[in-house]
C-alpha positions in Angstrom: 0.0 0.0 0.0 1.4 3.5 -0.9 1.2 6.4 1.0 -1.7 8.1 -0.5 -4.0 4.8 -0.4 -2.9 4.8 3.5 -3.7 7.6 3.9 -7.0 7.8 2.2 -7.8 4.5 3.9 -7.0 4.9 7.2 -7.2 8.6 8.0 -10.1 10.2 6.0 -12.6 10.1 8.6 -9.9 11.3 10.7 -11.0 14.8 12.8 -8.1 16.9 13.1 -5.6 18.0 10.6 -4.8 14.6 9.3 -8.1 13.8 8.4 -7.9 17.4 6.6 -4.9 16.3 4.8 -6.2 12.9 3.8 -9.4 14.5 2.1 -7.0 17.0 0.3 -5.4 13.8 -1.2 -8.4 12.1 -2.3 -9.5 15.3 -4.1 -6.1 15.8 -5.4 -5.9 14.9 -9.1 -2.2 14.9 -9.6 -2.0 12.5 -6.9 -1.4 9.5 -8.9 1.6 10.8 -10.5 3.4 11.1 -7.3 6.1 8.9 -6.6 5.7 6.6 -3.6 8.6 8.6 -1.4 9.1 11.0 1.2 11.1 13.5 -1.4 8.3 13.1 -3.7 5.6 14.3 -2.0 7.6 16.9 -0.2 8.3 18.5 -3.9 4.2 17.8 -4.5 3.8 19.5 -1.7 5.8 22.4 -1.7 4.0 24.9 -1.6 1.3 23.9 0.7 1.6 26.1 4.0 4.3 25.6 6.5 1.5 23.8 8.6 0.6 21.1 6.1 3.9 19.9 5.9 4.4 19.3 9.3 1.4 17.6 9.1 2.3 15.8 6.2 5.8 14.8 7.9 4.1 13.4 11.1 1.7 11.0 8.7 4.3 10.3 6.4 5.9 9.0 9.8 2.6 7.0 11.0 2.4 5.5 7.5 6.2 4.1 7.9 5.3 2.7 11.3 2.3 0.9 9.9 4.7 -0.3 6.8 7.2 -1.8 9.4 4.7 -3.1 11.0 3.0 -5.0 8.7 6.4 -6.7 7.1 7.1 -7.9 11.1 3.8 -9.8 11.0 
């Protein structure tokens, strides 16, 4: 699973600003062009608000855990 589906699928009934981010994803259109990596979707995000990327960075962290995670199992 790559970021955006995680996201999407875990987070967008989220309250809070992840769930904000995770709806901005799904409405995103360019989205599927973006590379499954942390610099990727730093550069797609780059000009988002100071804000959203520290939002972004703490997901991008969650979805990591939840990677390692489910390669221990």
């Amino acid at each position: 699973m790559d970021f955006s589906q995680w996201l999407i699928e875990k987070k967008l009934r989220s309250r809070g600003p992840v769930g904000d981010l995770a709806r901005d994803v799904a409405a995103d259109e360019d989205v599927p062009d973006v590379a499954n990596t942390h610099e990727a979707w730093r550069a797609h995000l780059q000009a988002a608000p100071e804000n959203v990327l520290e939002v972004f960075e703490a997901a991008w962290q969650a979805y990591e855990a939840a990677v390692k995670r489910k390669a221990c199992q």
